[in-house]
C-alpha positions as CSV (number, residue, x, y, z in Angstrom):
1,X,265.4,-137.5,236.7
2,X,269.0,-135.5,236.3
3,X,269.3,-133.6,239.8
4,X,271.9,-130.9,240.2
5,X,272.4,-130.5,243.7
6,X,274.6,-127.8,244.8
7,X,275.9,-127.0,248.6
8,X,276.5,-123.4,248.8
9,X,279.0,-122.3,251.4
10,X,281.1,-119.0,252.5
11,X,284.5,-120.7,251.2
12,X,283.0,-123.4,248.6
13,X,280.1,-124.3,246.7
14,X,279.7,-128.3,246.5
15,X,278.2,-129.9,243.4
16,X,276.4,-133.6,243.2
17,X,274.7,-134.0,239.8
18,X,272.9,-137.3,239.9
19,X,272.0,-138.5,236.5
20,X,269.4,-141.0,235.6
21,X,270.1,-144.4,235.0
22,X,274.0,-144.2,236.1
23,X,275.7,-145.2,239.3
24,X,276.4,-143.2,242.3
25,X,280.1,-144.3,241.6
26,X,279.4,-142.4,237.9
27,X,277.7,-139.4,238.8
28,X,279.3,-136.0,238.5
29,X,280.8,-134.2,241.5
30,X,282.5,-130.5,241.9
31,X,284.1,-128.8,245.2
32,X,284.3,-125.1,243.9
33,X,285.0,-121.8,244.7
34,X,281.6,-120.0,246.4
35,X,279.8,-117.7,244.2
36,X,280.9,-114.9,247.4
37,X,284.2,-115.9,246.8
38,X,284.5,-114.8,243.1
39,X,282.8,-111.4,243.9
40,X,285.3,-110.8,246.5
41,X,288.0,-111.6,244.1
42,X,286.2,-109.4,241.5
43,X,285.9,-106.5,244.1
44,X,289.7,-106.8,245.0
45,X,290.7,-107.1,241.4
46,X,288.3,-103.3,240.7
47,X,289.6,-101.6,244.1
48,X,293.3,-102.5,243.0
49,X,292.5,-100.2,240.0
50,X,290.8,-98.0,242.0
51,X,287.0,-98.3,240.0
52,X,284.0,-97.0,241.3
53,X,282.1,-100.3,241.7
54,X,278.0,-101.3,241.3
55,X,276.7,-103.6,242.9
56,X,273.2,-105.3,240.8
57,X,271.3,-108.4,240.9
58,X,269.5,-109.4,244.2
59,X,270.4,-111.5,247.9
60,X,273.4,-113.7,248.0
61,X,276.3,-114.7,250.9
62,X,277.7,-111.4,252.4
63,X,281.5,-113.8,252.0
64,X,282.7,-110.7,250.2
65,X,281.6,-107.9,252.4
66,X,285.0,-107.9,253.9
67,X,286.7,-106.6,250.8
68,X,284.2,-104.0,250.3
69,X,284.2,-102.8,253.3
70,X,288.3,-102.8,252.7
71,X,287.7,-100.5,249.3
72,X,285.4,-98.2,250.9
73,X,287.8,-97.5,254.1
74,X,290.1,-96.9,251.4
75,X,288.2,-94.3,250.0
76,X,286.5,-96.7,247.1
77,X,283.0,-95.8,246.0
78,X,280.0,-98.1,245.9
79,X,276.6,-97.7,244.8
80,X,273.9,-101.0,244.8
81,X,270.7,-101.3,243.5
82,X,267.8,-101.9,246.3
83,X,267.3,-105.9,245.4
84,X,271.5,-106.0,245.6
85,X,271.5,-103.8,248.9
86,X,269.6,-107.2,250.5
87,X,273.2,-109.1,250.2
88,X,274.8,-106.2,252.4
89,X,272.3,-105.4,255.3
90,X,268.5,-106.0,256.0
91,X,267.5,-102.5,255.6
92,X,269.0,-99.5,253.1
93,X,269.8,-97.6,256.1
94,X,272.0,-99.8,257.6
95,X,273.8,-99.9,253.7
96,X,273.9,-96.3,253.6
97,X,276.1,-96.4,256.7
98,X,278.4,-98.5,255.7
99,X,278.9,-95.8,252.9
100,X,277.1,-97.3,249.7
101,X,274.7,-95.2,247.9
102,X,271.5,-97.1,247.1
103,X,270.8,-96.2,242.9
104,X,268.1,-98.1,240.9
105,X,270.5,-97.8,237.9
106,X,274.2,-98.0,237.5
107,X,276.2,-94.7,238.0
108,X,278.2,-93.5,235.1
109,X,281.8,-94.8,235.5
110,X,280.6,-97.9,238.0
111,X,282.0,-101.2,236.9
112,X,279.5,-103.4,237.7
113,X,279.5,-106.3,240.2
114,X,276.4,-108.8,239.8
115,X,275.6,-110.8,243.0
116,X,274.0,-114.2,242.8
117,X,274.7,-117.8,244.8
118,X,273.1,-119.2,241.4
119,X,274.0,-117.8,238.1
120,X,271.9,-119.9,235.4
121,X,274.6,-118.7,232.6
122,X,277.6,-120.3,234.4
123,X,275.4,-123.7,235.1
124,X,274.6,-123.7,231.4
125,X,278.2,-123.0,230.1
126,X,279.9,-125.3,232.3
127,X,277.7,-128.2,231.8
128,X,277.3,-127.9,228.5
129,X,281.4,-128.1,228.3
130,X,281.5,-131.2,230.7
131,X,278.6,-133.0,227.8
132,X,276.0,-132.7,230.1
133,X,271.9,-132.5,229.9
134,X,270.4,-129.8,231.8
135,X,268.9,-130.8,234.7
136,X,265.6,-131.8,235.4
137,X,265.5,-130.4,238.9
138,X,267.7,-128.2,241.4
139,X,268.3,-128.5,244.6
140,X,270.2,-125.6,247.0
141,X,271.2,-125.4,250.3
142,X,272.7,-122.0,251.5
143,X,272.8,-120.4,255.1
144,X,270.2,-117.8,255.2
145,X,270.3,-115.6,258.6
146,X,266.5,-114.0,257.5
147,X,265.4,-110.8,257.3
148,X,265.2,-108.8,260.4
149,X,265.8,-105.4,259.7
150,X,264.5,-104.4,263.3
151,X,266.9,-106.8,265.1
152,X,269.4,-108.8,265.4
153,X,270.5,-111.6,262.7
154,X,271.8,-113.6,265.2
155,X,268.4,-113.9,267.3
156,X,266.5,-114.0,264.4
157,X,268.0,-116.5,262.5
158,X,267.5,-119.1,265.8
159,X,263.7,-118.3,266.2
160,X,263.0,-119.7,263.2
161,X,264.7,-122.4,263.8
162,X,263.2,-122.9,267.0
163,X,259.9,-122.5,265.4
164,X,260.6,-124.7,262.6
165,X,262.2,-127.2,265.0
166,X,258.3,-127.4,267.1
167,X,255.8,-126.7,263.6
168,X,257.8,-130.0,262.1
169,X,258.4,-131.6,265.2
170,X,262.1,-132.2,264.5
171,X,261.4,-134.1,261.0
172,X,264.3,-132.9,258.9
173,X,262.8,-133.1,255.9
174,X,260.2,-130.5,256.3
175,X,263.7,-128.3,256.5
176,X,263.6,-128.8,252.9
177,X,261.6,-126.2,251.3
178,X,258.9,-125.9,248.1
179,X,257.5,-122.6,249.9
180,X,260.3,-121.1,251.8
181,X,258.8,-118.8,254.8
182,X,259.0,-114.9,254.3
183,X,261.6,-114.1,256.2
184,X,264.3,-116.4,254.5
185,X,264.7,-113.7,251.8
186,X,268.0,-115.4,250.6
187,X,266.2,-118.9,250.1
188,X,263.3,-117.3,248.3
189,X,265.6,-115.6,246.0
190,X,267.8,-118.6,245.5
191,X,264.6,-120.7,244.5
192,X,263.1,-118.3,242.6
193,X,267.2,-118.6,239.9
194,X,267.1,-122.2,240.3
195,X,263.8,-122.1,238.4
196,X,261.5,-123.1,241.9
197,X,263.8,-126.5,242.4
198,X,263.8,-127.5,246.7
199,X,265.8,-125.3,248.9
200,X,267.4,-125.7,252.6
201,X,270.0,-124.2,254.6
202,X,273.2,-125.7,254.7
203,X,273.1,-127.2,258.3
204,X,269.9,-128.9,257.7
205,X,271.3,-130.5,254.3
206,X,274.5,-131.3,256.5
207,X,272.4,-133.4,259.1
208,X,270.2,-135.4,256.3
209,X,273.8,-135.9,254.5
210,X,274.8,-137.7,257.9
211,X,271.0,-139.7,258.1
212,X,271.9,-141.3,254.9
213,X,274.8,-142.9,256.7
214,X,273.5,-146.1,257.8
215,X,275.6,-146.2,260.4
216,X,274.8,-142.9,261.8
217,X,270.8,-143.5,260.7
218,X,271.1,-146.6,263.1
219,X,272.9,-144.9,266.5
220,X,270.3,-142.3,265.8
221,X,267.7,-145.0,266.2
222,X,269.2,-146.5,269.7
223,X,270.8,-144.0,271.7
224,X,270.5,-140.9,269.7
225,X,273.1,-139.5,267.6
226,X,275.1,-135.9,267.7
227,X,275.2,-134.6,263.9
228,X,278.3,-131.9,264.1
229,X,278.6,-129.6,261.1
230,X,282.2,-127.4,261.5
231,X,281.9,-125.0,258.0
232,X,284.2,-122.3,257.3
233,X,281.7,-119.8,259.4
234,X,279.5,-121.8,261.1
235,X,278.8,-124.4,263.4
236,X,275.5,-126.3,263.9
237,X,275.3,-129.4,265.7
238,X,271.9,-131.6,265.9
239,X,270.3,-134.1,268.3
240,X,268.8,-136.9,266.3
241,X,266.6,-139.6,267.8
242,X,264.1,-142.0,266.1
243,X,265.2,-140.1,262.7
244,X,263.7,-136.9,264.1
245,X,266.1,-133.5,265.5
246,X,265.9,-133.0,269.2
247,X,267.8,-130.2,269.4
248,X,269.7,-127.5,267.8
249,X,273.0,-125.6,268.4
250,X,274.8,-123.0,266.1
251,X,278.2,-121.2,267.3
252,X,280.8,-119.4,264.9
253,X,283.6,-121.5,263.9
254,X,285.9,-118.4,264.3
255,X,285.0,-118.1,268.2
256,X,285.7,-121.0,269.4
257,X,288.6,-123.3,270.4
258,X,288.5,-127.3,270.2
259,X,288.3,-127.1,273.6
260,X,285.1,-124.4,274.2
261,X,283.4,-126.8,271.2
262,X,283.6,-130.1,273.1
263,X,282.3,-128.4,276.4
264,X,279.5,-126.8,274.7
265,X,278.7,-130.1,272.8
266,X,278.7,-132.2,275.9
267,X,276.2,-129.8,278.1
268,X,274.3,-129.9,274.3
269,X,274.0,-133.6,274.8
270,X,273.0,-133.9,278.0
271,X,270.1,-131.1,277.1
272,X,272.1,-128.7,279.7
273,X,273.3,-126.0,277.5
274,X,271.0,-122.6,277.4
275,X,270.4,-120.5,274.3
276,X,271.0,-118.0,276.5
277,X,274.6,-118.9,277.6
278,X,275.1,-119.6,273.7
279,X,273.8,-116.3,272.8
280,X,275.8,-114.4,275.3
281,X,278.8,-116.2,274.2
282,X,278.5,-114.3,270.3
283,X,276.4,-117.4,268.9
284,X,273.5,-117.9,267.6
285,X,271.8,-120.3,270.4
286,X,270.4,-123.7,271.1
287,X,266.5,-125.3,271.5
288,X,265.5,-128.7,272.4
289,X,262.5,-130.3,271.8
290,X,260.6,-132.5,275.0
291,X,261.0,-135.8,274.7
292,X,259.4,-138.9,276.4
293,X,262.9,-141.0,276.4
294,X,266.5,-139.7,277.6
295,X,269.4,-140.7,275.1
296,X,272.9,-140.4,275.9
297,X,273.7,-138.9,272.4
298,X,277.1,-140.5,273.1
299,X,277.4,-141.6,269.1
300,X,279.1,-138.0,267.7
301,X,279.5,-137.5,264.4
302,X,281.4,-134.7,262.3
303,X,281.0,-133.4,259.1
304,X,282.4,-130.1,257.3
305,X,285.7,-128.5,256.0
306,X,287.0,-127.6,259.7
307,X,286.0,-130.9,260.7
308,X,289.7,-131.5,261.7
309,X,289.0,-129.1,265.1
310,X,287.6,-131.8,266.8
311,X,290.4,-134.4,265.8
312,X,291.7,-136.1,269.0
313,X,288.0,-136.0,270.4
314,X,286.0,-139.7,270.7
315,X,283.9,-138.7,267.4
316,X,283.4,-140.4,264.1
317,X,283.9,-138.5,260.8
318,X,280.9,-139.6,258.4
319,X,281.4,-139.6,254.3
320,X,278.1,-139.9,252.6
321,X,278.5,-140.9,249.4
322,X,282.0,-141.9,250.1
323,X,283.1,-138.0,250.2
324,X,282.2,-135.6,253.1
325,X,282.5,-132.6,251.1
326,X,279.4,-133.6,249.0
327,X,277.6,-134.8,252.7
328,X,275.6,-131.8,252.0
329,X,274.3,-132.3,248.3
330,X,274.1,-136.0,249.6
331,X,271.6,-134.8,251.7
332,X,269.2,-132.6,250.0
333,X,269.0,-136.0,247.8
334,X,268.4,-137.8,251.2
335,X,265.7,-135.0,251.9
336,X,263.8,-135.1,248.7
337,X,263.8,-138.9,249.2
338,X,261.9,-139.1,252.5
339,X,259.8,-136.6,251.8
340,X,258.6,-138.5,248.9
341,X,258.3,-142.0,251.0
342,X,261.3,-143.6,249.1
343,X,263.9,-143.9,251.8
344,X,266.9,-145.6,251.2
345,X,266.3,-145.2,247.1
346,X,270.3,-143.8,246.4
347,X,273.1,-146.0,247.4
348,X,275.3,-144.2,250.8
């Protein structure tokens, strides 16, 4: 099978297309510009001639909400239709009061603005000027913080991982989705443009990226292993023993120093870090799951484009595939692998 796997993220969007009957050393791969990042340069590019701006098309990364908000401080105005009003806030009150009107069709005079991680007209265009076949499947990561228009995103988004942390009992490849849950409203919409291809969020794909590693795939095995993911907006960091995920952490890159990382990694490792203390501290939290044994997770590995924060540190920087940009796409490959049975059936 052709697979197009695609890492989407708040500064880039990571491509692995793996084509039947060629080498890993032969296969196709892309570091981009996210799909947020073009609307923000499309919003800026509108507010700089001072156009009334529409927003259509359905849930995506909020990476461009920043220049909105920008245009309509500025006095800009912004309408969005209700499946585009999903990207901005969890519930059309909350967009009303950042000061978009919510219209089911586009005002008169509105340029419009469409918002989508996948846009099946680019992937078609672009591969078909690279001599490309379509592909037969499509696989997606992006960070999806859930719906929870009653609460907060942060707290939300970390009891569903806590719950699909005990339902799968730490298997990461159950993090890879046919039937996303209801509340991962950007999933469910990102599956539903990829044509109902497999769909995780970007730290799970992250960690499976690292598991294809045999090196990290064996520490994991003895004492444990400490999976560290450093993106341009997150940080999640995982406990793996015995191939499973023990435990979970996720901070915001842009709170913490080098120095607040390691200390919160270390009490991570030793299982003495509290969601709470993470949670009052602006993140999103930690969760552990009981084990029987108690590893050392001394073997720390770290992936991602701010992976540089921990340089210095006594950690080891993984490149599945040969390239830890693509760690990601690497591992929704790695993902779909186990969860079929065929482990170890891609070259890392």
């Amino acid at each position: 099978m052709n697979l197009l796997c695609l890492d989407i993220g708040s500064g880039t969007q990571d491509v692995l297309f793996s084509l039947d009957g060629e080498s890993l050393e032969n296969w196709p791969k892309l570091v981009l510009p996210s799909p947020a990042r073009r609307v923000e340069r499309r919003i800026r590019g509108l507010a700089a001639k001072g156009s009334p701006i529409y927003l259509y098309g359905g849930n995506m990364g909020g990476g461009f909400k920043g220049a909105l908000k920008d245009y309509i401080q500025d006095g800009g105005r912004v309408a969005a239709h209700p499946d585009a009003a999903a990207a901005l806030a969890d519930s059309e009150d909350k967009v009303r009061k950042m000061g978009v009107a919510i219209q089911d069709s586009r005002p008169q005079g509105h340029a419009p603005v469409k918002l989508a991680d996948f846009e099946p007209g680019f992937w078609d265009g672009l591969l078909s000027m690279l001599d490309l076949p379509a592909p037969d499947l499509v696989l997606a990561a992006v960070q999806d913080h859930g719906y929870h228009p009653q609460g907060s995103n942060r707290l939300g988004r970390f009891e569903a991982w806590q719950r699909l942390l005990r339902d799968s009992q730490g298997q990461p490849e159950a993090f890879l989705f046919r039937d996303p849950p209801q509340e991962l409203t950007r999933l469910r919409s990102l599956q539903e443009t990829i044509g109902q291809g497999l769909v995780a969020d970007t730290g799970i794909a992250a960690a499976l990226g690292a598991l294809s590693v045999p090196e990290v795939e064996s520490a994991s095995r003895e004492g444990g292993a400490c999976v560290v993911n450093v993106g341009n907006s997150h940080i999640i960091a995982f406990l793996i023993h015995h191939r499973s995920i023990q435990g979970i952490y996720e901070q915001h890159t842009g709170l913490m120093t080098p120095e607040d990382l390691w200390r919160d990694l270390g009490l991570f490792r030793q299982k003495g870090l509290t969601n709470e203390e993470v949670f009052q501290a602006r993140g999103h939290g930690c969760c552990y799951l009981e084990e029987r044994e108690t590893p050392d997770y001394d073997s720390v590995y770290v992936l991602g484009p701010n992976r540089d924060m921990l340089s210095g540190y006594p950690v080891v920087f993984p490149a599945p595939g040969g390239d830890m940009m693509l760690a990601g796409c690497f591992g929704l490959l790695h993902g779909l692998h186990r969860q079929r049975g065929e482990e170890g059936s891609f070259p890392c």
